[in-house]
C-alpha positions in Angstrom: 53.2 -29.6 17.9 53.4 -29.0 21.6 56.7 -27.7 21.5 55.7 -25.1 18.9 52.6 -24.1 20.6 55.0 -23.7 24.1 57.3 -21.3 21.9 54.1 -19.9 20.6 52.9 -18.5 24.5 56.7 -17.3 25.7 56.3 -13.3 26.5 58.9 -12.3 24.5 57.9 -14.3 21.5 54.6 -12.6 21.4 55.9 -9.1 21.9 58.3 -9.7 19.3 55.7 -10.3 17.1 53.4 -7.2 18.2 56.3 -5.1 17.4 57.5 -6.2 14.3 53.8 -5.3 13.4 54.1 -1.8 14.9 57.7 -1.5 12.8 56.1 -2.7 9.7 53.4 -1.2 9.6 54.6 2.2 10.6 57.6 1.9 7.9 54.5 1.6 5.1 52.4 4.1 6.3 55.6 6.6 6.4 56.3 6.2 3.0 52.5 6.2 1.7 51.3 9.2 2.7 54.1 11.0 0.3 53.0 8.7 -2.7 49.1 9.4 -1.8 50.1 13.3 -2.1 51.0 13.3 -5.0 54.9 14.1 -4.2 57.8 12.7 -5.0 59.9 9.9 -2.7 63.3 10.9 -3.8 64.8 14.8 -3.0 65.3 15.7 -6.8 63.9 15.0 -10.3 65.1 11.6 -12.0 63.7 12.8 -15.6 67.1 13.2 -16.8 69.1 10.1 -15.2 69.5 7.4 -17.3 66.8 5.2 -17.6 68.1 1.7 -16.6 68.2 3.5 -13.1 66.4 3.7 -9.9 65.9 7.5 -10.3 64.6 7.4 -13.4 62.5 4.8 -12.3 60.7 6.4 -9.5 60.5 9.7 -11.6 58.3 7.6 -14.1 56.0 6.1 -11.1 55.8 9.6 -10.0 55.0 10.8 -13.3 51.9 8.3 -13.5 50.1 10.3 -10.9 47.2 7.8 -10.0 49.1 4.7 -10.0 51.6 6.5 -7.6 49.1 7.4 -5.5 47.3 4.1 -5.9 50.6 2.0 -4.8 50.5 5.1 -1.6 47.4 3.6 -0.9 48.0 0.1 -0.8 51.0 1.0 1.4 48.6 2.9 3.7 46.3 0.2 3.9 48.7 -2.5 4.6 50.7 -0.9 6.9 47.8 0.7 8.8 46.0 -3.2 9.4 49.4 -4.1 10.6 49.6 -1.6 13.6 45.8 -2.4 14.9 47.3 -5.4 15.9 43.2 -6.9 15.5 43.0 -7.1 11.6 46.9 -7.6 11.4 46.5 -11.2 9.6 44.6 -8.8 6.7 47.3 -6.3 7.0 50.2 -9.2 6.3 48.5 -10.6 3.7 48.2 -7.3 2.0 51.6 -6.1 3.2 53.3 -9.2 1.6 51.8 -8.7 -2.2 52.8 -5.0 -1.9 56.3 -5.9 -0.5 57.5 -8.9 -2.5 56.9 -5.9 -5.5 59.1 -3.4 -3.9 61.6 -6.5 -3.3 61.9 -7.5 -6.5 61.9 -3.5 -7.8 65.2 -3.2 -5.8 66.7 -6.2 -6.9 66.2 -4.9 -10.6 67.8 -1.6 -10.5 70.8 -0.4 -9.0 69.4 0.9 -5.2 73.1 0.1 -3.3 72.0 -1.6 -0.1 68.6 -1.4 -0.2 67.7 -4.7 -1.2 69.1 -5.6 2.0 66.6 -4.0 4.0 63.3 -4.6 1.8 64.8 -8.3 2.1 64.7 -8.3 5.6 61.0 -6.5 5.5 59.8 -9.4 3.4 61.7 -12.0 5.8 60.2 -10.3 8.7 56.6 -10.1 7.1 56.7 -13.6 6.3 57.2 -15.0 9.6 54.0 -13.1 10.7 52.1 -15.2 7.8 53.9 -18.2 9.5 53.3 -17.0 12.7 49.2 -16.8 11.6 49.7 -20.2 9.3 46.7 -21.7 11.9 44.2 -19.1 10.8 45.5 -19.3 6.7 44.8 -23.0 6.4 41.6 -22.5 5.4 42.7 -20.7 2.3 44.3 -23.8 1.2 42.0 -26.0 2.4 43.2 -27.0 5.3 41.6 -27.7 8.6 42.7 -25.5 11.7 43.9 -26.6 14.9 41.6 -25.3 16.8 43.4 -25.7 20.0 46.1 -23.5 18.2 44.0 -20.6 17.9 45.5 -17.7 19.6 44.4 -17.6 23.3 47.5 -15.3 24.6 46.2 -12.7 27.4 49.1 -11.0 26.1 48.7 -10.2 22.2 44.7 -9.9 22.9 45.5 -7.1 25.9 43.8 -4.2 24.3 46.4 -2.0 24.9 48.4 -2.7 21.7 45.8 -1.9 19.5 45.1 1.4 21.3 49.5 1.5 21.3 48.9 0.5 17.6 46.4 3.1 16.8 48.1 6.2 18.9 51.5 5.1 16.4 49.2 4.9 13.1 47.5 8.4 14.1 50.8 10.2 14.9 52.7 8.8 12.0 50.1 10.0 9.5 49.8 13.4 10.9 53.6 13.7 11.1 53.6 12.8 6.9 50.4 14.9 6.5 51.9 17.9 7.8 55.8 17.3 6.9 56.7 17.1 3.4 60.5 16.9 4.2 63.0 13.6 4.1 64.1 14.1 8.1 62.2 11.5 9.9 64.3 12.2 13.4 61.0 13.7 15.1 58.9 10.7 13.9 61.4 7.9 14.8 61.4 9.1 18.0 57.9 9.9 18.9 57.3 6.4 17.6 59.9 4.9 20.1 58.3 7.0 23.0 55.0 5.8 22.0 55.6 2.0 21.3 57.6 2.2 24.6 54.7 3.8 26.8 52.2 1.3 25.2 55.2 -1.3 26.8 55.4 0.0 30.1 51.2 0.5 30.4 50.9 -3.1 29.4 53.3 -4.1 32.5 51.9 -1.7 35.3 48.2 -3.0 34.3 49.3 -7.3 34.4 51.5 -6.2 38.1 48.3 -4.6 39.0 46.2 -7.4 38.2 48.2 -9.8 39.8 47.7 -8.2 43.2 
């Protein structure tokens, strides 16, 4: 136990897990806002492929209108607790019920090598759940640690929520305001701002330290 709680407070442990958040989250809320439009995720119409495939699979979700926009949502909300870093735990319980869907989707129709990467989503949102298996106990009646509890300066430094919230903002005007499947703008605005939010957090701990 003490060994894990020492692996628990290494720096880059922590910021790997305050990124995966950010990466997450920000791959959800990119792909909700479309769905919560009411467009479609794919470039063309599916109506006519055959219907054992992944076109015609998302042209029938698209074609159910509110629960399109409903799963857009869930997405939205997931992926939006996620990046504030604060209600994250929420956000990767959500995120997991909408992703082990989308998993399993993939694995049922032909989508080439996308399994691969919803696989690795759903590997990488359940070692957050493992990573916050203190604070879940209590869901299966289980007692916490409570010398376990999170007491990191580092992931409760207010600057990753603020990082977080700057990311979520930005991302959901981009999708708001850009209908189109080129997502070379965003990827990069989101590096600048994920690596600003970096670069704050380390000038305001050398400052402190002096």
């Amino acid at each position: 136990m003490k060994r894990l709680k020492n692996i628990r407070s290494l720096f880059m442990i922590q910021l790997m897990v305050i990124y995966t958040r950010y990466l997450l989250g920000a791959a959800f809320v990119f792909a909700s806002i479309i769905k919560m439009k009411g467009l479609r995720f794919t470039s063309s119409s599916g109506e006519l492929a055959p219907i054992n495939t992944s076109l015609h699979y998302f042209e029938t979700m698209y074609q159910s209108d509110l629960y399109w926009k409903f799963l857009g949502l869930c997405q939205f909300l997931a992926g939006a607790l996620l990046m504030t870093q604060v209600f994250s735990l929420l956000g990767a319980v959500v995120y997991f019920a909408v992703i082990v869907n989308i998993f399993m989707i993939t694995l049922s129709y032909d989508f080439g090598f996308t399994p691969v990467i919803t696989g690795a989503m759903l590997l990488a949102n359940l070692l957050l759940l493992a990573w916050d298996w203190n604070k879940l106990k209590l869901f299966f009646n289980i007692q916490p640690n409570v010398e376990n509890i999170d007491a990191s300066t580092v992931l409760q430094n207010r600057i990753w929520a603020f990082t977080g919230t700057v990311l979520l903002l930005f991302t959901a005007l981009y999708r708001v305001l850009n209908n189109s499947y080129d997502f070379l703008f965003w990827f990069l605005g989101s590096v600048f701002i994920t690596i600003t939010g970096f670069f704050v957090y380390i000038i305001n701990r050398s400052l402190a330290k002096k």
